[in-house]
C-alpha positions as CSV (number, residue, x, y, z in Angstrom):
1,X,7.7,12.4,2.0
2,X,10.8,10.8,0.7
3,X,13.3,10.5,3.4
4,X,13.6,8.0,6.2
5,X,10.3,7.9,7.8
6,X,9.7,4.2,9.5
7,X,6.4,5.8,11.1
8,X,5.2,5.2,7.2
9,X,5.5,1.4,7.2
10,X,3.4,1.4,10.4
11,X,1.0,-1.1,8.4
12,X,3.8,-3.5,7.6
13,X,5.8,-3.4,11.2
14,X,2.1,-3.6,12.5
15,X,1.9,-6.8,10.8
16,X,5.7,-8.4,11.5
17,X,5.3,-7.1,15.0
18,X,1.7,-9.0,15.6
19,X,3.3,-12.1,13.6
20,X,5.9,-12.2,16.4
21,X,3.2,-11.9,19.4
22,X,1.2,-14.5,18.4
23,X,3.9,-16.9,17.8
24,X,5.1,-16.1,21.5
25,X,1.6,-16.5,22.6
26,X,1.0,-19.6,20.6
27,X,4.5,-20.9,22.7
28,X,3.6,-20.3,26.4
29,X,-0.5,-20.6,26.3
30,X,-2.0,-24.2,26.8
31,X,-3.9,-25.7,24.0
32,X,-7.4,-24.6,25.4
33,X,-6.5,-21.1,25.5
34,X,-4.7,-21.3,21.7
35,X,-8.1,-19.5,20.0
36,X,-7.2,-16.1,21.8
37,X,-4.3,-16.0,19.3
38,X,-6.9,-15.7,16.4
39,X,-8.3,-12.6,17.9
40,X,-5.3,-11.0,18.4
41,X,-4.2,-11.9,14.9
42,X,-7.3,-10.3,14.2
43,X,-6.9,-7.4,15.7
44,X,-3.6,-7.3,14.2
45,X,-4.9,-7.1,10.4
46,X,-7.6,-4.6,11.4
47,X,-5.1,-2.4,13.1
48,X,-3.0,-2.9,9.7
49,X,-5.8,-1.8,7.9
50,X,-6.4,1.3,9.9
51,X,-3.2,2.5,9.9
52,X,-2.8,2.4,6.0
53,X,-6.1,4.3,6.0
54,X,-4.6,6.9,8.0
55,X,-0.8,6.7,6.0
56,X,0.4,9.8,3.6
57,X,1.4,9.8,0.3
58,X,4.9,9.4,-1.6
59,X,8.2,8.1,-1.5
60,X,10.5,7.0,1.4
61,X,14.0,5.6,2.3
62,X,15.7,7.1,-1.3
63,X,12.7,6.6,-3.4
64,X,12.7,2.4,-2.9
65,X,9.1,1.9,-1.1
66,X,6.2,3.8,-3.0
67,X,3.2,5.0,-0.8
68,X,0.6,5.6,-3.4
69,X,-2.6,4.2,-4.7
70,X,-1.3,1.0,-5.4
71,X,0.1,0.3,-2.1
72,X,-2.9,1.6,-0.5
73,X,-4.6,-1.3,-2.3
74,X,-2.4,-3.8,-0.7
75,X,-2.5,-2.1,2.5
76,X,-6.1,-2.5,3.1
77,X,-6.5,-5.4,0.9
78,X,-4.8,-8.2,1.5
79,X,-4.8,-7.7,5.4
80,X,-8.8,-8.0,4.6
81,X,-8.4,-10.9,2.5
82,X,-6.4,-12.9,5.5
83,X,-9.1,-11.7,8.1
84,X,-11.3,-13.5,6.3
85,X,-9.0,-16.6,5.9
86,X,-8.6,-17.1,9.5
87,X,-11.8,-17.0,10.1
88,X,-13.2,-19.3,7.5
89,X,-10.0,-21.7,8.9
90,X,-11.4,-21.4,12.9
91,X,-13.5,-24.8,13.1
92,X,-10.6,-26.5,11.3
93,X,-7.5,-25.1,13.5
94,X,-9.5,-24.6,16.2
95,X,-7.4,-26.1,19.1
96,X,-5.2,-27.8,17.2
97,X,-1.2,-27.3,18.1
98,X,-1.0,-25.6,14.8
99,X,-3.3,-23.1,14.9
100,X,-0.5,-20.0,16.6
101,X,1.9,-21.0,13.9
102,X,-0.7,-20.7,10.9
103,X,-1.7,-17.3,12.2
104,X,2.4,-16.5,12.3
105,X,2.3,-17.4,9.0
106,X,-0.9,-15.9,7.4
107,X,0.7,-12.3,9.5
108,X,4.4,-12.6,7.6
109,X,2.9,-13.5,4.6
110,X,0.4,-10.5,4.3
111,X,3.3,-8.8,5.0
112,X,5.1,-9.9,1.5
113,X,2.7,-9.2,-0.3
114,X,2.2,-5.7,0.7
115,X,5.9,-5.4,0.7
116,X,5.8,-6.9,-3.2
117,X,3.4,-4.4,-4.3
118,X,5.3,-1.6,-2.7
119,X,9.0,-2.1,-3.3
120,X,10.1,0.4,-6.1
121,X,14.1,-0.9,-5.6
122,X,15.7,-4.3,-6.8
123,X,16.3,-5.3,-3.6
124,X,13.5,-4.5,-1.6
125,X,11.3,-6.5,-4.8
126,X,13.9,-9.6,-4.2
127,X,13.2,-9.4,0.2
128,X,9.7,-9.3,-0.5
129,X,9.3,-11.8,-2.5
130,X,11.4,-14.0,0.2
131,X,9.2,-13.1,2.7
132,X,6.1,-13.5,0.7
133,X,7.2,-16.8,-0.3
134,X,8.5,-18.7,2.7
135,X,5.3,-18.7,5.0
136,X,3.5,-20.3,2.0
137,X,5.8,-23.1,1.6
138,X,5.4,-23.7,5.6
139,X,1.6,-23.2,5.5
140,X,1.2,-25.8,2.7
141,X,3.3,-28.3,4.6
142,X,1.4,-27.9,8.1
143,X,-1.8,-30.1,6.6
144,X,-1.7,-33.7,8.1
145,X,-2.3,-35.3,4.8
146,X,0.1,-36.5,2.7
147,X,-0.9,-34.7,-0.3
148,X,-0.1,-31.9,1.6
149,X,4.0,-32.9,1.9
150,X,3.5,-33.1,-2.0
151,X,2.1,-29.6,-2.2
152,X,4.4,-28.3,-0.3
153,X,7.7,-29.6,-2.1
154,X,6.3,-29.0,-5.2
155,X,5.5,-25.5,-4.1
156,X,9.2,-25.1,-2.6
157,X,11.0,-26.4,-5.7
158,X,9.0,-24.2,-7.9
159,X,9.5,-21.1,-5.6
160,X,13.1,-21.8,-5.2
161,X,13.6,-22.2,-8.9
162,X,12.2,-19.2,-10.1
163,X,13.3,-17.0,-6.9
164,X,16.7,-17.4,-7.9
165,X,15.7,-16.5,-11.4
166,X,14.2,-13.5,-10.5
167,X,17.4,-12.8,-8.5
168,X,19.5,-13.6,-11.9
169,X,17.1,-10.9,-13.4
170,X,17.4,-8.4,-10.7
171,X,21.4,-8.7,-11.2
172,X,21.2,-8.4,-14.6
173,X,18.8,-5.4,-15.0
174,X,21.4,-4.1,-12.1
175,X,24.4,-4.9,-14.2
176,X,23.5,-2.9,-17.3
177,X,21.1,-0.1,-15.6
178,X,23.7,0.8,-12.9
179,X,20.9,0.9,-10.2
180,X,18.7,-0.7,-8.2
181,X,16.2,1.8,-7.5
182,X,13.8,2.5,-10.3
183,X,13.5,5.8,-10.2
184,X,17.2,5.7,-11.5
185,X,17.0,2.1,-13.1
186,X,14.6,3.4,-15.8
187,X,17.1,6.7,-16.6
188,X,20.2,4.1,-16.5
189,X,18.4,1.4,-19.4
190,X,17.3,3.7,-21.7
191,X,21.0,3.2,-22.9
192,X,21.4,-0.3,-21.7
193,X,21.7,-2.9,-24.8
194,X,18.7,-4.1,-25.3
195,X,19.5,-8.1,-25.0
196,X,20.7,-7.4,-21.2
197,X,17.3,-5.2,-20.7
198,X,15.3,-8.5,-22.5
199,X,16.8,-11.1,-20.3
200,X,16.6,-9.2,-17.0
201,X,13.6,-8.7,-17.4
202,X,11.9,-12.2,-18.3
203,X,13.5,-13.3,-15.2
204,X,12.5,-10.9,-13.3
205,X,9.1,-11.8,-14.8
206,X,9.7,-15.1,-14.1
207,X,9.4,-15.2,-10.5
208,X,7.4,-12.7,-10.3
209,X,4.7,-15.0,-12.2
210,X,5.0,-17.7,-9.6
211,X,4.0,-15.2,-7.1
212,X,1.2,-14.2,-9.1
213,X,0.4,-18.1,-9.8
214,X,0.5,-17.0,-13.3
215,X,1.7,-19.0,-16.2
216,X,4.7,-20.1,-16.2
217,X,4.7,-20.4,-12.7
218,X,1.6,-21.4,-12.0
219,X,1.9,-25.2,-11.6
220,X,2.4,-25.9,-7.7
221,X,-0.9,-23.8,-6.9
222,X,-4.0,-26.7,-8.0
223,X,-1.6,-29.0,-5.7
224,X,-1.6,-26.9,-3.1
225,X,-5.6,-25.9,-2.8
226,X,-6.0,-29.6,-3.0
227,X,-3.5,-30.7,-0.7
228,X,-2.9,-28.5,2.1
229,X,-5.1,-27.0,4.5
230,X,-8.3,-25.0,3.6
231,X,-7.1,-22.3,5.5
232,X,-3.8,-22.8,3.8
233,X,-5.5,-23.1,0.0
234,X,-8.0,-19.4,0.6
235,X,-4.6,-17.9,1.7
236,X,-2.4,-18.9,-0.9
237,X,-4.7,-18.5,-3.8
238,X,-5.7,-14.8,-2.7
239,X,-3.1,-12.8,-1.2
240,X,0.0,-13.5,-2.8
241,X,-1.8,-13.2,-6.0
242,X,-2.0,-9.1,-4.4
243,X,1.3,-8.4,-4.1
244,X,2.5,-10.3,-7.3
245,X,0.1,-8.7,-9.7
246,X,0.7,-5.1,-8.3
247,X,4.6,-5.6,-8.4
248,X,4.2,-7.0,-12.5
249,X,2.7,-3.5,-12.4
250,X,5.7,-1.4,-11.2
251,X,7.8,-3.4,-13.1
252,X,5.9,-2.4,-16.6
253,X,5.8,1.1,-15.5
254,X,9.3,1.1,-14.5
255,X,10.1,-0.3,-18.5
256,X,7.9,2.4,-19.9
257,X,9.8,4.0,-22.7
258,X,12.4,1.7,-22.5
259,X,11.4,-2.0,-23.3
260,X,8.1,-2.3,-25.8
261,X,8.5,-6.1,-25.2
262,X,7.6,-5.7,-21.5
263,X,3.8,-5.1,-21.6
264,X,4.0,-7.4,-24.8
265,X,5.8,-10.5,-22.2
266,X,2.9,-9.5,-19.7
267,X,0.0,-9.9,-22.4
268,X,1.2,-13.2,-23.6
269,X,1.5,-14.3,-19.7
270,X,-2.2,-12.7,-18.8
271,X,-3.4,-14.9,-22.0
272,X,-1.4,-18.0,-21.4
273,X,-3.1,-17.9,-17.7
274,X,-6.3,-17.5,-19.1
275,X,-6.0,-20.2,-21.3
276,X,-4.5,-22.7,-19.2
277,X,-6.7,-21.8,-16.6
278,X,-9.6,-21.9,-17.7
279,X,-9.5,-25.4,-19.7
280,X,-8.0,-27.3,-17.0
281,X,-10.5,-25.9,-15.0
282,X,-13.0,-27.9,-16.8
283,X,-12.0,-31.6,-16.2
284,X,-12.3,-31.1,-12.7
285,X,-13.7,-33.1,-9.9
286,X,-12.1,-31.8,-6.4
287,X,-13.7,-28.4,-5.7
288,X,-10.4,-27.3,-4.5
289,X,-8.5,-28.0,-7.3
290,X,-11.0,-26.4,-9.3
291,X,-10.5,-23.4,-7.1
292,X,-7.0,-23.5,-7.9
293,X,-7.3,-23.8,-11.5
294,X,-9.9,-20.5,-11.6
295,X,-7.0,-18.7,-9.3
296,X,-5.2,-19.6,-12.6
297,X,-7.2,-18.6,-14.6
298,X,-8.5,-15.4,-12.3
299,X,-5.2,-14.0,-12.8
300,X,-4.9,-14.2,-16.7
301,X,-7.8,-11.5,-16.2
302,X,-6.1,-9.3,-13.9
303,X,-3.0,-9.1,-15.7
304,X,-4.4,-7.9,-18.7
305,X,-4.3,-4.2,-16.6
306,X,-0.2,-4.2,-15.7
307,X,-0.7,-5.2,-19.9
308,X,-2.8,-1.8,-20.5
309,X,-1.1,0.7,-18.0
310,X,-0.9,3.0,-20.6
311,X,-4.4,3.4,-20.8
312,X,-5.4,6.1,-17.3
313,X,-8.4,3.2,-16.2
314,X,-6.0,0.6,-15.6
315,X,-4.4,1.2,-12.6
316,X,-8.7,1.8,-10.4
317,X,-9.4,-1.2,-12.5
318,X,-6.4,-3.6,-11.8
319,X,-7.5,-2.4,-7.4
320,X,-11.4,-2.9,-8.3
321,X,-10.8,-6.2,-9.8
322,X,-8.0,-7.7,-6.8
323,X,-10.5,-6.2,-4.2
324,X,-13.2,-8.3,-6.2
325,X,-11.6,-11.1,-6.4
326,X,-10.5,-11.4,-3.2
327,X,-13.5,-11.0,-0.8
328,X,-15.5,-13.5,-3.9
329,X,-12.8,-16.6,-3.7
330,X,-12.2,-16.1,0.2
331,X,-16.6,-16.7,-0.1
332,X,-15.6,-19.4,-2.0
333,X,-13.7,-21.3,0.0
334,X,-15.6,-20.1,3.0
335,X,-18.2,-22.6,1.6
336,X,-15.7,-25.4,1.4
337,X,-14.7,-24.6,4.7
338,X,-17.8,-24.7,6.0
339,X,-18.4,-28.5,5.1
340,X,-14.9,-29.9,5.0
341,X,-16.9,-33.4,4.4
342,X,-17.8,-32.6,0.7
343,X,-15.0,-32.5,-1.9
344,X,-16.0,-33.8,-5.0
345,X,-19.0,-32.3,-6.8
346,X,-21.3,-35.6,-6.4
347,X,-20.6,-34.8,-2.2
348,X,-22.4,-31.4,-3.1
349,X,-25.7,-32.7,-3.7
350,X,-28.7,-31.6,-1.6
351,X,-26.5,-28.7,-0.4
352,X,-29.3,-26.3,-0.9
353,X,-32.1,-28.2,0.5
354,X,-29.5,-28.6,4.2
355,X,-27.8,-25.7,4.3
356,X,-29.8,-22.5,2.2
357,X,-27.2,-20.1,3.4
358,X,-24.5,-21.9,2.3
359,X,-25.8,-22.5,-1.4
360,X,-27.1,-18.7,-1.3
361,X,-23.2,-17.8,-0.5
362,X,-22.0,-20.5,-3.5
363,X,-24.1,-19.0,-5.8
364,X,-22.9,-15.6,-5.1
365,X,-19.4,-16.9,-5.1
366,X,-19.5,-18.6,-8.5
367,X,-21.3,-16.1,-10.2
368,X,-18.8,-13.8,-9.0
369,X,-16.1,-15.6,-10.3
370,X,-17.8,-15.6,-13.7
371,X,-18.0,-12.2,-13.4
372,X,-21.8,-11.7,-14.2
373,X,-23.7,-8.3,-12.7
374,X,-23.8,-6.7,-10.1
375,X,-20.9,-8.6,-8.1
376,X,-17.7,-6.8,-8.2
377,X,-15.6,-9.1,-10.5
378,X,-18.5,-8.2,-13.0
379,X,-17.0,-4.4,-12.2
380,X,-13.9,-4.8,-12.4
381,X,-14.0,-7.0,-15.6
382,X,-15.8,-4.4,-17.2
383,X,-13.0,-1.8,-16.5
384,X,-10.0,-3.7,-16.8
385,X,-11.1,-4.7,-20.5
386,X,-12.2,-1.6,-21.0
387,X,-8.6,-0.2,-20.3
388,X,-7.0,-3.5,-22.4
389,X,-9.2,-2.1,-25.1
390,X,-8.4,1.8,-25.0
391,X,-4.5,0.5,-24.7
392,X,-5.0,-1.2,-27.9
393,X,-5.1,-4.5,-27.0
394,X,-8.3,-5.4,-28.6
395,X,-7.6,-9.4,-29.6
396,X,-6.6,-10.2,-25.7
397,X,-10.5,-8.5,-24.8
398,X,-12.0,-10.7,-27.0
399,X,-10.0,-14.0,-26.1
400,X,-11.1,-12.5,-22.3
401,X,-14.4,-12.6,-23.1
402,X,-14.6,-15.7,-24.6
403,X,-12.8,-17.6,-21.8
404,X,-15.5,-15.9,-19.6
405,X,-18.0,-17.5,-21.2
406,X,-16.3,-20.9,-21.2
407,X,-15.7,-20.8,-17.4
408,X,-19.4,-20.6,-17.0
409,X,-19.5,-24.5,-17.8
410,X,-17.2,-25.6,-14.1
411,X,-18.4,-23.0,-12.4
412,X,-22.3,-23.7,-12.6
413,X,-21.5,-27.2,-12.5
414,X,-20.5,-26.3,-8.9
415,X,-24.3,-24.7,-8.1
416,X,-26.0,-27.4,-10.4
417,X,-24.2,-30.2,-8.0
418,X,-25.5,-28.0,-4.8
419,X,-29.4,-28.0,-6.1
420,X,-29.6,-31.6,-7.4
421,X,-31.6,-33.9,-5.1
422,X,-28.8,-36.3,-2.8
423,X,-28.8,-40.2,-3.5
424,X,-31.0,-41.9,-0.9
425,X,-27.4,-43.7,0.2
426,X,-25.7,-39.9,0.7
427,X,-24.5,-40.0,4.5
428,X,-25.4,-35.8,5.7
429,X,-22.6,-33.9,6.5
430,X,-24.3,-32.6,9.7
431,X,-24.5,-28.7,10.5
432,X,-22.2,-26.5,8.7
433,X,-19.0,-25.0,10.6
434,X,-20.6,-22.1,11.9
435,X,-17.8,-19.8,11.7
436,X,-17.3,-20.4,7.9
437,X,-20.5,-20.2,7.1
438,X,-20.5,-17.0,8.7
439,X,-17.2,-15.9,6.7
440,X,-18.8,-17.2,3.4
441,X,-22.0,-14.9,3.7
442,X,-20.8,-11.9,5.0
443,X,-18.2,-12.5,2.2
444,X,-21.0,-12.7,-0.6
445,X,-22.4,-9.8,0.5
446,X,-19.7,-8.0,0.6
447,X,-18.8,-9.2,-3.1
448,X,-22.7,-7.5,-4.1
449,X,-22.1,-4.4,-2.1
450,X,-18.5,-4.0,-4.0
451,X,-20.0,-4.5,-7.3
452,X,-22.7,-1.8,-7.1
453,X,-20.8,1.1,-5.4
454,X,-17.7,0.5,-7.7
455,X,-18.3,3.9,-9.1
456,X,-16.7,5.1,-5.3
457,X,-14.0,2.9,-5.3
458,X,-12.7,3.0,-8.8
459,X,-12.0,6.7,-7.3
460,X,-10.7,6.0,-4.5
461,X,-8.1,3.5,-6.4
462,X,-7.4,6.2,-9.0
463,X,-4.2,7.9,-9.0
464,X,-0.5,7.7,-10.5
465,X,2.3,4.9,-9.5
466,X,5.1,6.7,-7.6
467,X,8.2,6.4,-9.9
């Protein structure tokens, strides 16, 4: 498969195609009927999802969009991931005039990122990362707080910034490659001098990073989980993160034999991440923000694959670990969701004595994001630093590992607030939202179930990247 065959982006027109439905359905229904549009959006992801199931293998439209194992992560994926976030969002959009429009969004922006992760040309990399990046400006900026304008600037400044420095890369790598498509980029920069190679390719890096939310572009996404929505904060702290890390992927591949200093640039970003991350994760007091700061840091650890493609685990463990993560922060913020009254960890208190379900599906979450058996970020850790290791990057395992052990301080701080008795002056938060509740169970379960049958789906990840 490698000519023009559009019947092989069925999962992405599936998703631009349901994007525009439910914006026309969110413009003629009345307000009461506005909650249909989140079962249509619904059906929209799962029929995203099984159409990827069903897609071939290969190349199309001149070798610039791969259909192989990394896409197929994407494909099924992040449509998942936003099923989940519009569902843990329900009780708080439910009704609102906002609530088509955030579905719109959540649809296009899937769509980037499954675009990101599949573009093997220039170009198509540059439009997805536009249309990856424009919904999450406008889905920051719909929360009614004013932290949330903040966010969102902050977030369009940033993206802008380094958009158009990823577009200076892409011209660049263009200019002294003689392609766009990387198939013949790579034969066309094996001659290329090797400053031009260097500086197309830290820009390129460059944006892709703020995609990612990865160091140096990492700084708008603690804003934005604090200050927008918390439908807006799962979203943008899990999907994008999808198609940013699997593009940082194609892009080492694609400088394979060509540009040592690539997987060296994406080592020192995975361990920058990590580092930042995790330390600025401690100091804080907003359970959002500290969400943000372990997306941070969450991606330091998943980076350290692209870092070790040359090693055959890394490309099942880099789909192990985003499937991981994913279904454990979208519990995470399920929880938050579910009781939109507690943001500080002192509001936590007597969380498990109210609301056992809720504290069950914290737990879970947390000690997922630590990555401690059997949850599937505890797989998926295991493999990607086994890969980093067998790559031969032994001192970025160990600096791994110990930032594992140092996130364990703010993330059981989280369950310790949960299982301390409340103040006698604590006002209850009443029942929890039932619908995130819901989303932050089935989500922990689904974060065990991962992590002991991830002998199955490391196969079904395996593979080679389409060059």
């Amino acid at each position: 498969m490698s000519g023009h065959d559009y019947t092989a982006l069925a999962p992405e027109g599936v998703l631009v195609a349901g994007s525009v439905l439910v914006l026309l359905l969110g413009s003629f229904l009345p307000r009461r009927r506005l909650p249909l549009t989140r079962w249509v959006a619904s059906a929209v992801l799962l029929g995203s999802v099984a159409t990827a199931l069903a897609a071939g293998t290969g190349s199309i439209f001149e070798h610039s969009y791969a259909l192989d194992p990394a896409t197929a992560v994407a494909r099924v994926v992040a449509p998942l991931a936003s099923l989940g976030v519009i569902w843990l969002g329900a009780g708080e959009l439910a009704r609102t005039t906002r609530e088509a429009e955030t579905y719109t969004l959540v649809l296009l922006g899937t769509a980037g990122a499954v675009v990101l992760a599949g573009a093997t040309d220039l170009a198509v990399l540059a439009a997805g990362y536009l249309l990856a990046s424009i919904p999450v400006y406008a889905l920051v900026g719909l929360g009614r707080a004013g932290a949330a304008a903040e966010a969102a600037l902050k977030t369009y400044l940033l993206g802008a910034m380094l958009g158009v420095t990823m577009l200076l890369g892409t011209v660049v790598l263009y200019g002294v490659g003689g392609a766009t498509g990387y198939r013949d980029l790579h034969a066309g920069l094996v001659t290329a001098p090797p400053a031009g190679v260097a500086v197309g390719l830290v820009a390129l890096l460059a944006g892709l990073a703020f995609k990612a939310a990865a160091v140096p572009g990492h700084f708008w996404l603690p804003d934005a989980a604090q200050g927008g929505s918390v439908t807006a904060a799962a979203f943008v702290t899990t999907v994008p993160k999808i198609g940013g890390v699997l593009a940082v992927l194609r892009i080492v591949d694609l400088m394979g034999g060509v540009a040592v200093a690539a997987t060296w640039a994406v080592a020192i970003m995975a361990a920058a991440s990590m580092i930042v991350g995790n330390l600025a994760a401690l100091g804080q007091d907003d359970t959002r923000r500290l969400l943000g700061w372990s997306a941070v840091a969450q991606v330091g650890f998943l980076l350290m694959a692209p870092a070790a493609l040359s090693d055959p685990e890394a490309l099942p463990a880099v789909g192990l670990y985003l499937a991981g993560y994913a279904v454990t922060n979208v519990a995470a913020f399920a929880v938050a969701a579910a009781h939109p009254g507690r943001r500080v960890m002192a509001d936590w208190a007597g969380l498990a004595r109210s609301h056992p379900a809720s504290a069950t599906a914290l737990v879970i979450a947390m000690l997922g994001l630590v990555g401690t058996p059997p949850t599937a970020i505890f797989a998926g850790k295991v493999t990607v630093f086994s890969a980093a290791w067998g790559a031969g990057w032994p001192w970025l395992v160990v600096l791994a590992a110990i930032l594992t052990v140092v996130s364990l301080a703010y993330y059981l701080r989280w369950i310790r607030a949960a299982f301390i008795a409340p103040p006698d002056d604590q006002v209850p938060d009443g029942g929890a939202v039932r619908s995130a509740s819901t989303v932050a169970v089935a989500a922990g379960v689904v974060a065990l179930g991962l992590g002991l049958v991830a002998g199955p789906v490391l196969s079904a990840f395996s593979g080679h990247l389409t060059s």
